[in-house]
N, C-alpha and C positions, 0 to 999 in steps of 0.2 A: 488686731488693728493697732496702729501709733499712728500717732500727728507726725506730720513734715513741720519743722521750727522753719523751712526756708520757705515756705508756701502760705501756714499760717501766720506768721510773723515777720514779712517784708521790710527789709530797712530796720526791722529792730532786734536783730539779733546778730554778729561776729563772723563772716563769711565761713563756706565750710574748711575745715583742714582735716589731717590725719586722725586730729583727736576728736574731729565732733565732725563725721562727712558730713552729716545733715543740718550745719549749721548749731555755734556756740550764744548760751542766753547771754546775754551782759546789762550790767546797770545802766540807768541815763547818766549820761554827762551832768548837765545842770537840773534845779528841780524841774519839775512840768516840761520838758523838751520835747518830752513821749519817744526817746531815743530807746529806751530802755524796755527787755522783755515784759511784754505784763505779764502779771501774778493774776489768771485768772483761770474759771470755770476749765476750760479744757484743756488746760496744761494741767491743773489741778488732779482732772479725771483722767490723764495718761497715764499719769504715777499712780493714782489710785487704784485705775484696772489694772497694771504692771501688777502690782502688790497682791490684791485680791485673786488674780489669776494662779500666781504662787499659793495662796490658801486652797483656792478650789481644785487643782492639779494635784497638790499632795494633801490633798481632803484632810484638812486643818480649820476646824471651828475656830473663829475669833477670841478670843476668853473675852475682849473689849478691855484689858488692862495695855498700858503701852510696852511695846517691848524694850526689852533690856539685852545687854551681852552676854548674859547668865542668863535671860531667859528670853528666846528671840520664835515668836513660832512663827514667822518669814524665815529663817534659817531651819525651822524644821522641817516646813511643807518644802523648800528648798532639798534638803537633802531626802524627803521621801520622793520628790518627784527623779532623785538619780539613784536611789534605790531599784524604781521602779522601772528605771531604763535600762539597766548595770544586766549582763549577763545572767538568765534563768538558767540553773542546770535541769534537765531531766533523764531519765533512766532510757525510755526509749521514745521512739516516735508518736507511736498512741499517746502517750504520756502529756507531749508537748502537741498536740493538737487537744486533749483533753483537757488543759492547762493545769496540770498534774505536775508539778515542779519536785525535785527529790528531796526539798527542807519541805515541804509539806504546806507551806504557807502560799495565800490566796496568791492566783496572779490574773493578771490578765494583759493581754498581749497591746506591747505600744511601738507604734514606728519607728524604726531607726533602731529597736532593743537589741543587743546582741545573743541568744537561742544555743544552748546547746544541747545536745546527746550523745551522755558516757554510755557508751556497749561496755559488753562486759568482758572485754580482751584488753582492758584500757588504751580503747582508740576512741579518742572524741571527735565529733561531727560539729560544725560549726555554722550558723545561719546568720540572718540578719533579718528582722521584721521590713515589709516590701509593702507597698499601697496593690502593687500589679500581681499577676499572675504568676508563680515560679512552681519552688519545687513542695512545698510543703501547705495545703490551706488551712490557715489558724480563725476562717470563721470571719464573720465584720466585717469582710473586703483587706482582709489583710492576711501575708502568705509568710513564710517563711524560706528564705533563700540561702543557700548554699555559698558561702563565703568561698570556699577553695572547695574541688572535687574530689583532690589526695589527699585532705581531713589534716588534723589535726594529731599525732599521737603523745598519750602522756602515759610514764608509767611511776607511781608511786611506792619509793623506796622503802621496803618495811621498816617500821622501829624509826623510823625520819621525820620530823615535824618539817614540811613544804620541800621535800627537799624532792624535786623529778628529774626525769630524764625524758629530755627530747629528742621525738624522732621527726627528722625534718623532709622521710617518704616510705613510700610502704617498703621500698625494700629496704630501707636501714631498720625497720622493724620484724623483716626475715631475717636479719642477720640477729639481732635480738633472739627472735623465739631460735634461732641455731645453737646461739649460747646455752637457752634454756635444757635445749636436747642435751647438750653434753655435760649440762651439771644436775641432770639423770630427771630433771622435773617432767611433768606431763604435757604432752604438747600433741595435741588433736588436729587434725589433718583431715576435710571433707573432701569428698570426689563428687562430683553434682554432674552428669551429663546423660549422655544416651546412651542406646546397645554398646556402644566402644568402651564405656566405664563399668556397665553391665557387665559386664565376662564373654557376651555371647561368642562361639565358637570355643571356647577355652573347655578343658576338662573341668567334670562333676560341677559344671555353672549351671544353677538353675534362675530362672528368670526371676528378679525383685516384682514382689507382688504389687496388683494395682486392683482394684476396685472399678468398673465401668469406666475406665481409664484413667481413674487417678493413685497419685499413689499412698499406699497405703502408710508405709513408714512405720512397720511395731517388729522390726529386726533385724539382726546383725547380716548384712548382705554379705560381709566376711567370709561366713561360715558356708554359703552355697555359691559361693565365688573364688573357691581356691586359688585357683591361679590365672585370677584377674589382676591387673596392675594397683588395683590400690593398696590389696594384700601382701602383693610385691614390694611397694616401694614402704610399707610398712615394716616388713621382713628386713628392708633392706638397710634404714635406717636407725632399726635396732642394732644392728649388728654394727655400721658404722658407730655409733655413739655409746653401745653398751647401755642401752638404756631400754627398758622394755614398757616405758611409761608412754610411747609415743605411740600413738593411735592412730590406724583411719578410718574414717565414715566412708563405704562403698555407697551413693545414691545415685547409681545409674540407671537407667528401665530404657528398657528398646523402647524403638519405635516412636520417642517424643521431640518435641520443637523447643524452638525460643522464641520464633518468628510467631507464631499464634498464643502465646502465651501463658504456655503448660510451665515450663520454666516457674514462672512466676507464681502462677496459681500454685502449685504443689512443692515450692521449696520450703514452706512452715511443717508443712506432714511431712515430705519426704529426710529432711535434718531436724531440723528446730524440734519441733514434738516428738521424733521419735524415741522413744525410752533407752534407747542404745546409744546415742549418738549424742544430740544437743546443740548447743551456738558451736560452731567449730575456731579453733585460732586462725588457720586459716582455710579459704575454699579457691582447690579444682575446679573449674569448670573449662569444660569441652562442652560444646553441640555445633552443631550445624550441617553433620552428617544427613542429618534429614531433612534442615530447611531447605535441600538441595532437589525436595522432591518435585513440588509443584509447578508445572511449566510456567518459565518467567521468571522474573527476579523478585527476591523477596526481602529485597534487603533491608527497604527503606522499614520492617516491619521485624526484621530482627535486629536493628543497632536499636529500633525505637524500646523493644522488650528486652534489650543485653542491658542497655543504661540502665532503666528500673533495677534489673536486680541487681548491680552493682551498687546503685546507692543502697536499695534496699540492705546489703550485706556489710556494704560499711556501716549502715544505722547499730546494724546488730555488733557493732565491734569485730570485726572481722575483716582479716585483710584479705581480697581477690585476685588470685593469680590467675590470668586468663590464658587460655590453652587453646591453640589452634587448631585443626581440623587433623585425624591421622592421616598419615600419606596413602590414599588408595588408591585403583585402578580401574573401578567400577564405569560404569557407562552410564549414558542415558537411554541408550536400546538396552542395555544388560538384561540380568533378572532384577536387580535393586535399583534401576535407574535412579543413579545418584551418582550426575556426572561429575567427575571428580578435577576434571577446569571452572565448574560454578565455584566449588566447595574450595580450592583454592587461589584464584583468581580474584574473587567476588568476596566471600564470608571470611578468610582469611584475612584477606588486605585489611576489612573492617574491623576486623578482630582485634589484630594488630593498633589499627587507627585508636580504637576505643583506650587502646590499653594507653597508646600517648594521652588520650585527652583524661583519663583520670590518674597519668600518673601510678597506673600500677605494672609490677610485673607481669610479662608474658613468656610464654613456652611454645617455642615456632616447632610444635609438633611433627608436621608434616614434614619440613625443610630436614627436622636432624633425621625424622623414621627414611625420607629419602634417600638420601647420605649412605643410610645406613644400610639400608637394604639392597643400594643398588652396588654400594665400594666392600662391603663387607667379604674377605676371603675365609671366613669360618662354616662357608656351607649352606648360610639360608639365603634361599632364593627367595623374591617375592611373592612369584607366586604357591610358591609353597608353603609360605606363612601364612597369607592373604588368601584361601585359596577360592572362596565367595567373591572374591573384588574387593572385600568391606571390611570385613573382623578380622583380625590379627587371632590369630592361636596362641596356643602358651609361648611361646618363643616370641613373638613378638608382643607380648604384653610383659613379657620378664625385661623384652629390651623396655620398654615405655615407660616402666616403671624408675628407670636408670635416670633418667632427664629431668622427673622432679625430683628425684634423690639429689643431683648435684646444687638443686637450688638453694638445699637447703644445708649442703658441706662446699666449705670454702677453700679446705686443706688437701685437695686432690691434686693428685700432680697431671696435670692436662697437658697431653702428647697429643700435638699435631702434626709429628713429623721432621725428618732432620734427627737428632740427637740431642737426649736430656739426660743431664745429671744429677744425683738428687744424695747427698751427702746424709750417714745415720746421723748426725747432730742435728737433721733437720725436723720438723715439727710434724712434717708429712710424714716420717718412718716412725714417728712415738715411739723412737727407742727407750727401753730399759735403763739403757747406758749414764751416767755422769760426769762431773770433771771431777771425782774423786777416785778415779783408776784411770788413766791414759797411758797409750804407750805414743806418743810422739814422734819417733823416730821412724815412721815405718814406708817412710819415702813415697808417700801415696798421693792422691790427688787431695783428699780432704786433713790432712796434716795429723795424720796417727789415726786410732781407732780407741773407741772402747774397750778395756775390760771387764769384765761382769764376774761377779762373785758365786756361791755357789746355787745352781738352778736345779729345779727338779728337768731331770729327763721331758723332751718338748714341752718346752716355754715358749707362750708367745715373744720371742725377742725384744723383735721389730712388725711393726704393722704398715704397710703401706698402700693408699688405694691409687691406683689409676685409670683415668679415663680416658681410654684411646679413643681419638675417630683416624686412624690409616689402619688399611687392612694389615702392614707387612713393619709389625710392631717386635721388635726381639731385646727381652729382659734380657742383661746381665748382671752376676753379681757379682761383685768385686772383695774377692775371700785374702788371705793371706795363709802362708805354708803353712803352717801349723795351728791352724784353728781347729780347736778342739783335741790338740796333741796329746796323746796317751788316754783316749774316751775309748770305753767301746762302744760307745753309740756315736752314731754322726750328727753333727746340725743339720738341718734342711732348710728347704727353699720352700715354701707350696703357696701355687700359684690357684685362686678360684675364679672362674669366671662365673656371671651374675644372669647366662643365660639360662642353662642345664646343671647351676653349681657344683659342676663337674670341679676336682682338686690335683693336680698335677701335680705330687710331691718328689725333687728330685736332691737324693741326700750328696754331701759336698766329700769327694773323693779324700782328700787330703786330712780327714778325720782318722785320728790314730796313729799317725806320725810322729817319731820324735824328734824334740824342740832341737835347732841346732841355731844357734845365735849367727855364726857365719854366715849360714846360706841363706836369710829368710827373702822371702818372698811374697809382694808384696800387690793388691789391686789385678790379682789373678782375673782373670775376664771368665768365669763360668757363663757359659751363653744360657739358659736356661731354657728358653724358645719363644713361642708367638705369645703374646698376648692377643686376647680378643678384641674385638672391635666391641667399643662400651666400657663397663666398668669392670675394672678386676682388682681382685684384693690380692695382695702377695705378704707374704707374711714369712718370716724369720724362725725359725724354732730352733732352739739349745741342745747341744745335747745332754750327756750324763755327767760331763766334768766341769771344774772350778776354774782349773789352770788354763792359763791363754784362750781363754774364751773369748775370741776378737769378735767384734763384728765393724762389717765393712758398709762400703755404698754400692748403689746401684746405680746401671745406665739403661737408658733406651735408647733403643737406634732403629732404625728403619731400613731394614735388610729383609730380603728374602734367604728361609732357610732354605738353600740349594746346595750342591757341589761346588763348593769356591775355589776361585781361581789364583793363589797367592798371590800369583804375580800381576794383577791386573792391573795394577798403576804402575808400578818398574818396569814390567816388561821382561825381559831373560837377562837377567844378573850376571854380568861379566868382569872379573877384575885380572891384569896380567901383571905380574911381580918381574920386574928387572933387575935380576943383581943387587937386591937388596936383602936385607937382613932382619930378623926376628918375627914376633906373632904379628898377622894381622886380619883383623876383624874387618865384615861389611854388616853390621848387624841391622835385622829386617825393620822397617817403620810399620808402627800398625796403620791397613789399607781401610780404606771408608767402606762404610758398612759392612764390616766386620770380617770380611773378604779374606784375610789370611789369619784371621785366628780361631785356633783350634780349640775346643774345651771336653770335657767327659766328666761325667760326675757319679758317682758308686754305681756300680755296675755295669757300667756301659764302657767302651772297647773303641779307640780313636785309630783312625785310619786315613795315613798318610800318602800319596801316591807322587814318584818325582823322579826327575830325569835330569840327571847331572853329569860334567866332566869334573872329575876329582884328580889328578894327579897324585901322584904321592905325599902325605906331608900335608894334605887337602881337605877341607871338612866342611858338610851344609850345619846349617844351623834351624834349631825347630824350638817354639815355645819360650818366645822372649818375654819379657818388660822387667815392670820394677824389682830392686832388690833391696837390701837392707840388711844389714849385718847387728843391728841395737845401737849405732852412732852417730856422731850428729853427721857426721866425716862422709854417710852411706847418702842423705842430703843432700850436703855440699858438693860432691864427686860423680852424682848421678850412677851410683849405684843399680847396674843390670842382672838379670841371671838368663841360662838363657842353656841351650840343649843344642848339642854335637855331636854328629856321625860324623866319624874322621879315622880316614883312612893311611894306614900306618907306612913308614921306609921300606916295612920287611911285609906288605902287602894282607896284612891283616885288617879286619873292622875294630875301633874303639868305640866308646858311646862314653861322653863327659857331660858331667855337671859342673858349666862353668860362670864365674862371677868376675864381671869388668867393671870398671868406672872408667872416668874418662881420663885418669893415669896411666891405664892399662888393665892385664888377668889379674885378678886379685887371686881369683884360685882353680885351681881346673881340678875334678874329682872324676876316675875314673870310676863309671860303673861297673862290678862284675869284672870277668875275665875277658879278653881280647879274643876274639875270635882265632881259630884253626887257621892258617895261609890258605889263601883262596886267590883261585885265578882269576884277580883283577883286572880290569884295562882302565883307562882312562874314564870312558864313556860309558855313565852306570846308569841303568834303569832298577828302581828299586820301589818298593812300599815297607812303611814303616808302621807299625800298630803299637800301642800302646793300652797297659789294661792294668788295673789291678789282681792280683793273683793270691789269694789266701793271705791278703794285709801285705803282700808284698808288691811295690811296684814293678813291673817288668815289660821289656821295651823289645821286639823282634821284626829283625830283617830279613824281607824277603827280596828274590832278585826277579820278579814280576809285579807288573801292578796288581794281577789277581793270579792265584794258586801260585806255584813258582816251588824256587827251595827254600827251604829256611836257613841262610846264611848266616844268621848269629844271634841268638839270646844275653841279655843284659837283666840284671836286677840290681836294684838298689838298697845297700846299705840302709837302715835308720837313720835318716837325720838326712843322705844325702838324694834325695828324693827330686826328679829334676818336674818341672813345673806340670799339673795335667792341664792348664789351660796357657796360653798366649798368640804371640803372633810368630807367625812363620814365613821363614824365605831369608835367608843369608848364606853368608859363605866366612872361609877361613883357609888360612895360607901359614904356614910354617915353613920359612924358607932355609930352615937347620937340614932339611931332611931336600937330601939332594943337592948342596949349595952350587951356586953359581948356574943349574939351568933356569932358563924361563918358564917361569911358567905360570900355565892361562886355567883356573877355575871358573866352573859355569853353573848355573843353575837355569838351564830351558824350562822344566815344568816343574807346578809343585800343587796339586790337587789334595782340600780335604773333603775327604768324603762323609757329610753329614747326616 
């Protein structure tokens, strides 16, 4: 209670203003006017109770001495009673309804106090004392309220006096515990759902135990869960980060809810208590597969049981990534009725909503496993995975496990189609390489290459992961001529997918070559093949030597590997020469999606099919792009190299290794012998193969597309080795040979056969 000075004291007191709304005292004017405030009884006792209430609020006996500045106990019941208001820390939630504070000193709960609870992931929870009904009851009629529902995160710097780091949502605190993973610390990972977390349908899964329905929680589900997805994206995470300190908790068990409150009841036994497991960093949760059972809608009874555990699991420090339902096919007449339009229609959408209202990560399960299972060209069908309606098999739990792997890696190179480039100086391929050996000149897309010093025989080089979602995904690696020149081992390529970790290792033909500074060669297109739909790791390995150990970049493009058709964007190549004079070149553009370039890589055998008019003096061209000779000059000049069938004045086959800028030939090398005189015509159908042959390159024409004669064999000198991959479809005119006729070269067809 306080007096009104405008109500008790009328006319004798200072109208109100800013400084005193409720009216200012003031003296009388003259003596006895009675203008003036009186000094009595109940103004007396407003100041008095003020002051006294100060003692009794911050329970302050009187000493009855008067106070002083040096010794005021109104300023001490003062500053106890904002002690007593100031934020209480506690350990956990029991704690702060027990009024169990973490300094250990008495409390008790006052209106308006600001409440906290540190988990033990350092993520704090944050309340406010409430008269009404909220989320916490502190007893007395007074509750504890939830200040924000995405918390609070703090993390305390070792060796630091106050010094933190703020996380201002939980996913800037996944990107934290990411860091953690890569600078090799422990970082625990729970799975909390139904059959779908469980393993069921997967090899050697045996069911997580339960007791009269609950669950038991006293072991590693791991170990009778092989190849279920938490074990996976455990697997899978070590490997990305080299780190084997990162863990996950399988706590899946068929056949339970959220919507009735099994969830809740059995998440302390099923993680927290279990001797294996414990608070997790962060927690998986999927269900809903089964709130999908009971006819009707359940919903209003599973967001009311999804929020519990949510706070619940921020109390414990812990951040919740929520996971939406897996994409199935089930019915409601099925065997499992569990129609699978409630489960994502209905529990979905809510899922989703929930994850807005608290501000946490979510993983739209269904939406990517859909995607995936219906565009995927690697062969699973769905219902071949799925073949219950319900459970995914190992193959679809190796993919499941890919989707919270990328939550937790930021450095994937993510294709979705079109064409990506991805340079070794980037952070994604974690090359080897530094700026303390560069060759610069090498006329390439990323401005030179690394050199690397000396390696043991298969080094990881280069590491890099990708995660496709198009089904029609094709690696290229971009080599230069003499990588790995005078080895006798080769570099490799190996590509693993994250389904069947199946490794496609495909070694790089042009190993063992000698260095020729003239002709080099440079962002060679090795096609390498599909990558899969989902994640794949592709990785780099060294061979046996020191010298010129390049490594390059890589692209993805989105191409089908079929029979390509060179000429699908030009169309039939025609040029006619009038009465003019000297070399000239139509040299091929590379075609979109990879359409006319050819590649082969150790041991494999390239095959060219094409129908040309050659005149005399005339020549196609096959396996262009960049060159580079070691100059800045090969840069500036756009430096080409590039492969010649050209047929002779005196009606023989040639086969050249030639090098153009945009001067002109810088150098034309003949391979090998000239073929025997053969009876040419103008109008050639031919196939051309290419292959390695006991370290030697060698190049043969035949005069059919399939079987045919063999018109003439080429091999290649060391050093002058003409490209095993680029693009193909040009033509070439030498108008010395024959002068003064017209004449019309063509290139109608030019098929490689992949």
């Amino acid at each position: 209670m306080a007096i009104n000075l405008e109500t008790q004291y009328p006319g004798k007191i200072n109208p109100a203003s800013p400084a005193y709304p409720y009216g200012e005292p003031r003296n009388i004017t003259n003596p006895g006017d009675g203008t003036g405030t009186p000094w009595e009884a109940a103004l007396v006792r407003d100041i008095a109770g003020m002051m006294q209430a100060f003692l009794v609020s911050g329970a302050v006996v009187p000493s009855g001495n008067p106070d002083a500045a040096d010794a005021s106990q109104y300023l001490e019941a003062i500053l106890a009673i904002i002690s007593a208001r100031s934020a209480a820390v506690f350990p956990t939630i029991a704690a702060m309804t027990a009024g169990t504070p973490t300094d250990g000193k008495a409390f008790a709960a006052k209106l308006g106090q600001t409440l906290s609870v540190d988990g033990e992931n350092d993520l704090t929870t944050v309340y406010t004392v409430v008269a009404v009904a909220a989320d916490v009851d502190l007893g007395g009629g007074l509750w504890a309220k939830r200040i924000d529902p995405a918390a609070v995160f703090k993390n305390v710097a070792p060796n630091a006096t106050d010094s933190k780091l703020e996380y201002a949502s939980f996913n800037d605190y996944i990107g934290f515990l990411a860091g953690k993973m890569k600078a090799g610390a422990e970082v625990t990972i729970g799975c909390f759902g139904d059959s779908t977390t469980d393993g069921v349908g997967t090899t050697g899964w045996v069911m997580n135990p339960t007791s009269g329905g609950a669950a038991v929680g006293n072991s590693d589900h791991n170990v009778d869960a092989p190849n279920a997805w938490p074990l996976k994206l455990q697997t899978a995470l070590r490997d990305i980060y080299s780190n084997n300190n990162i863990k996950t908790f399988n706590a899946g068990y068929g056949n339970q809810k959220m919507e009735d409150g099994w969830a809740n009841d059995n998440y302390q036994a099923a993680m927290i208590d279990n001797p294996f497991y414990g608070v997790p960093d962060v927690l998986l949760i999927q269900f809903g597969i089964n709130d999908t059972v009971t006819p009707g809608s359940e919903l209003d009874n599973f967001i009311t049981q999804y929020r519990i555990l949510i706070r619940r699991v921020i109390d414990d420090g812990t951040v919740p990534v929520l996971m939406t339902t897996d994409a199935i096919w089930s019915k409601v007449t099925g065997s499992f009725q569990r129609p699978a339009d409630e489960a994502q229609r209905e529990l979905n959408s809510a899922i989703k909503s929930l994850a807005a209202e608290f501000n946490v990560p979510v993983l739209d399960m269904y939406d990517v496993e859909r995607k995936w299972v219906q565009d995927n060209a690697d062969g699973y069908a769905w219902m071949a995975i799925q073949p219950d309606t319900l459970h995914f098999n190992d193959v679809g739990h190796a993919f499941k496990a890919q989707v919270p792997a990328m939550l937790f890696f930021n450095d994937a190179v993510a294709f979705d189609g079109g064409e990506t480039w991805v340079a070794s100086v980037s952070s994604q391929c974690a090359s080897l390489g530094d700026n303390s050996n560069l060759f610069t000149v090498a006329n390439n897309k990323q401005g030179g290459n690394y050199i690397l010093g000396v390696l043991a025989d298969g080094t990881d080089v280069m590491t890099m992961w990708v995660w496709s979602t198009v089904a029609d995904a094709q690696l290229v690696y971009l080599g230069l001529a003499t990588e790995g020149a005078g080895n006798t081992t080769q570099p490799s390529v190996d590509v693993e997918n994250f389904i069947d970790n199946a490794v496609v290792s495909k070694e790089i033909i042009a190993a063992g070559a000698t260095y020729n500074a003239g002709k080099g060669k440079s962002d060679i297109p090795y096609i390498h093949g599909k990558l899969h739909y989902g994640l794949n790791k592709v990785v780099y390995k060294s061979s046996d030597a020191a010298t010129f150990a390049f490594t390059g970049g890589f692209r993805i493009v989105e191409a089908k590997s079929l029979p390509s058709n060179c000429l699908v964007e030009s169309g039939r190549l025609s040029r006619e020469y009038l009465d003019v004079t000297g070399d000239h070149f139509q040299l091929p553009a590379e075609a979109a999606r990879l359409a006319n370039v050819a590649a082969i890589w150790e041991g494999e055998r390239l095959v060219i099919q094409f129908k040309a008019t050659m005149p005399k003096g005339c020549g196609v061209l096959f396996m262009s792009g960049q060159g580079y000779d070691g100059s800045a000059a090969a840069v500036t000049n756009n430096m080409q190299s590039t492969a010649m069938l050209y047929r002779t004045g005196t009606d023989t086959l040639e086969f050249y290794n030639l090098v153009t800028t945009d001067l002109g030939v810088d150098s034309a090398t003949i391979l090998g012998a000239a073929s025997a005189v053969l009876p040419l015509t103008d109008d050639f159908t031919a196939r051309l193969e290419l292959y390695k042959n006991a370290g030697v390159q060698t190049i043969e024409i035949y005069d059919a597309f399939s079987g045919g004669a063999l018109l003439a064999t080429f091999t290649a000198a060391p050093g002058e080795e003409v490209r095993y991959a680029g693009h193909c479809g040009g033509l070439f005119a030498n108008t010395a040979i024959n002068p003064g006729a017209n004449k019309i070269v063509e290139l109608h067809e030019m098929v490689i056969i992949r």
